[in-house]
C-alpha positions as CSV (number, residue, x, y, z in Angstrom):
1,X,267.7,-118.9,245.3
2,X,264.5,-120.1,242.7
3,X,265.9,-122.6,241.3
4,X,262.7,-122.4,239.0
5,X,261.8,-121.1,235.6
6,X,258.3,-121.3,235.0
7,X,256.7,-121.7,231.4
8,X,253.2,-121.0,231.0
9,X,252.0,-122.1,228.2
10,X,248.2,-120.5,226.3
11,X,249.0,-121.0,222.8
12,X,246.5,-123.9,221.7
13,X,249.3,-125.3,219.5
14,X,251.8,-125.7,221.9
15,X,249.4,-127.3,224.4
16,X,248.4,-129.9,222.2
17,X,252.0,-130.9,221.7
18,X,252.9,-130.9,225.3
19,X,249.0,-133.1,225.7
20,X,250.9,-135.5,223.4
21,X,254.2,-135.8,225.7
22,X,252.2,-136.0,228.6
23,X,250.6,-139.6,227.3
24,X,248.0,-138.0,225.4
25,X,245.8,-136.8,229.1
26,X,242.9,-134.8,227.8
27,X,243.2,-132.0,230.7
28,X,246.9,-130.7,229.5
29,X,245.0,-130.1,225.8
30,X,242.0,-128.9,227.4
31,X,243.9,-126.3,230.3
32,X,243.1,-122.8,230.4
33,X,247.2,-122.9,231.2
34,X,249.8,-125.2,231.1
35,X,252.7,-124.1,233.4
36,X,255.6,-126.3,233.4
37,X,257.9,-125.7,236.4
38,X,261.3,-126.2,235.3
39,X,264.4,-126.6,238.2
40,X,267.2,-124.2,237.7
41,X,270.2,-126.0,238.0
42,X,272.3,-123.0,237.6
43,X,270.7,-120.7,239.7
44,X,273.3,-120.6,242.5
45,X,276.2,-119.2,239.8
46,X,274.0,-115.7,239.7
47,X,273.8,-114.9,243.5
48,X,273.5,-111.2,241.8
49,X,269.7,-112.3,240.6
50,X,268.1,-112.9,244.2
51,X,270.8,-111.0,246.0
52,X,269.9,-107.5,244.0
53,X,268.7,-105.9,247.2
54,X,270.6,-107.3,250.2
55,X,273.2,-105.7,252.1
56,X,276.5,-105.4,250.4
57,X,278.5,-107.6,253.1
58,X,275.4,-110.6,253.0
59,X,276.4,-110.3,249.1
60,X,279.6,-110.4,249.5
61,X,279.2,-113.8,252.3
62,X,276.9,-115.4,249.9
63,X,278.9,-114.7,247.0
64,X,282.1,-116.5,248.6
65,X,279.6,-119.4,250.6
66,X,277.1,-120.1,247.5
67,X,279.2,-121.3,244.9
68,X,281.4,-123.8,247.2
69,X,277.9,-125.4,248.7
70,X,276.4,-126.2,245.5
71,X,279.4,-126.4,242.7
72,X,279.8,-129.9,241.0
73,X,277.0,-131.2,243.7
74,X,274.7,-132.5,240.9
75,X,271.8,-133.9,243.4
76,X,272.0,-131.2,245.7
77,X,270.5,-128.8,242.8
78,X,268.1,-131.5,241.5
79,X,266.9,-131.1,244.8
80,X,266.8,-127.5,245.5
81,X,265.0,-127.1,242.2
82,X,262.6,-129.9,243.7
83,X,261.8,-127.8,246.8
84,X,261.7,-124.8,244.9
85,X,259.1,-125.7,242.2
86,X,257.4,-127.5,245.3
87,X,256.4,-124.3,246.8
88,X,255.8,-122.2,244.0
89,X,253.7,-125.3,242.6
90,X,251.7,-125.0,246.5
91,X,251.2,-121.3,246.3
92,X,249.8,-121.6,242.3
93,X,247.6,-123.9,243.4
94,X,245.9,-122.9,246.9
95,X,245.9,-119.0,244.9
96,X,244.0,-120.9,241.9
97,X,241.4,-122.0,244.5
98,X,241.0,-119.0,245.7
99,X,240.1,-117.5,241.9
100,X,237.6,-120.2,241.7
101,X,239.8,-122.5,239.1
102,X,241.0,-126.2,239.2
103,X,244.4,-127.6,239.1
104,X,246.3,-130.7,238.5
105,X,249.8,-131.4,239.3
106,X,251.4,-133.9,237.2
107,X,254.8,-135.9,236.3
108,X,253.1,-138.1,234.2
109,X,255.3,-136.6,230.7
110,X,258.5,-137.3,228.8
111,X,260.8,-134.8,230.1
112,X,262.7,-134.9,227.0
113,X,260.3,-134.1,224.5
114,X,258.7,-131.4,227.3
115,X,262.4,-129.7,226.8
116,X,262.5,-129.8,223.0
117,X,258.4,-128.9,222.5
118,X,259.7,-125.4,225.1
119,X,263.3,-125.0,224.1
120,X,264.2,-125.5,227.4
121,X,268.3,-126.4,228.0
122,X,270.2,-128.9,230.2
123,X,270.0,-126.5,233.3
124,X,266.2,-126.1,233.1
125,X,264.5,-129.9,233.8
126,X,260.7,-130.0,233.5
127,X,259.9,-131.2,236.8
128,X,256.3,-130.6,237.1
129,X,253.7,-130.2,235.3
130,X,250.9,-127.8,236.7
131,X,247.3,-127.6,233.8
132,X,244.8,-124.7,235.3
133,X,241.4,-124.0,234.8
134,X,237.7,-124.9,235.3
135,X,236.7,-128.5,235.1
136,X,234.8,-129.7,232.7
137,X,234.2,-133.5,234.3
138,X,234.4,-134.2,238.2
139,X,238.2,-136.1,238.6
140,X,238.4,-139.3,239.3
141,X,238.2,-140.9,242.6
142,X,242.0,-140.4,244.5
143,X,243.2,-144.0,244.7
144,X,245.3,-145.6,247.9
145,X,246.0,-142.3,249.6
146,X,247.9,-143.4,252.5
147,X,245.8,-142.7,256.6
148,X,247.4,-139.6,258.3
149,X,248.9,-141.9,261.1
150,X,250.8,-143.9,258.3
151,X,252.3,-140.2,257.5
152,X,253.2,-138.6,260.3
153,X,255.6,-139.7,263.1
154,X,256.4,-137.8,266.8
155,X,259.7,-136.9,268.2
156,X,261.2,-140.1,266.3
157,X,260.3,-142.1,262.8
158,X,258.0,-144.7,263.3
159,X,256.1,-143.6,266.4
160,X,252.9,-142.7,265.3
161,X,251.3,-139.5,266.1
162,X,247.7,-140.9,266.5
163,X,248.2,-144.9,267.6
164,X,251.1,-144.3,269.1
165,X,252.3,-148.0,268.2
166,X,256.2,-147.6,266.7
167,X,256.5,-149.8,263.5
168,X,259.2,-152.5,263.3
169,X,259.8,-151.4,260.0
């Protein structure tokens, strides 16, 4: 469905007002772009939108199916728009790579004054932000990241792909 709206932002003004929600980090101020990926919470009410070139009976299932899986379910669509700003977030950044520029993912920001600096409404929650460009310092070292065997379990949680030891925990 893209339960995303994304905002980029490349007016100088606005960047150093988002900067300043975002705890005052230098590289949202300093960004080529700002994108803020916002969730879509009512994405699943216009089936129309993403349905525009589907066959007229899968329109006509999703448009009964759609609005019955997601209606009233508040953490459902928190999560979709999650998942959804997730990927596109993925796919900006490995494409950015590929031009040659930097990126940053961050939830480091007020949400609130995010919506107020971008006019964005109650069914569009900053979720991410995404600041692009060339760096203009080496980032810091990445603290605590967790060993792959910490992460990844086989056929069942806790049984670990690489010692093969299953956690009591």
């Amino acid at each position: 469905m893209q339960n995303r709206h994304i905002v980029a932002v490349l007016d100088q003004g606005t960047k150093d007002k988002l900067q300043a929600a975002a705890w005052d980090q230098a590289h949202v101020g300093d960004a080529s772009a700002v994108l803020v990926l916002a969730g879509d919470l009512a994405a699943y009410k216009s089936t129309a939108r993403y349905l525009r070139n589907a066959p007229a009976e899968v329109r006509e299932m999703f448009d009964g199916m759609i609005p019955g899986f997601y209606g009233g379910k508040d953490a459902l669509l928190r999560e979709e728009s999650c998942r959804s700003i997730g990927l596109a977030a993925s796919n900006v950044m490995l494409r950015a790579r590929e031009l040659g520029l930097d990126t940053c993912p961050m939830i480091g920001f007020d949400p609130a004054q995010v919506s107020e600096i971008l006019g964005l409404d109650a069914d569009h929650p900053p979720l991410m932000i995404l600041v692009v460009g060339k760096r203009t310092a080496d980032p810091r070292e990445r603290l605590g990241l967790l060993n792959f065997e910490e992460l990844v379990s086989v056929d069942r949680f806790g049984n670990h792909a690489i010692t093969g030891e299953v956690s009591e925990s």
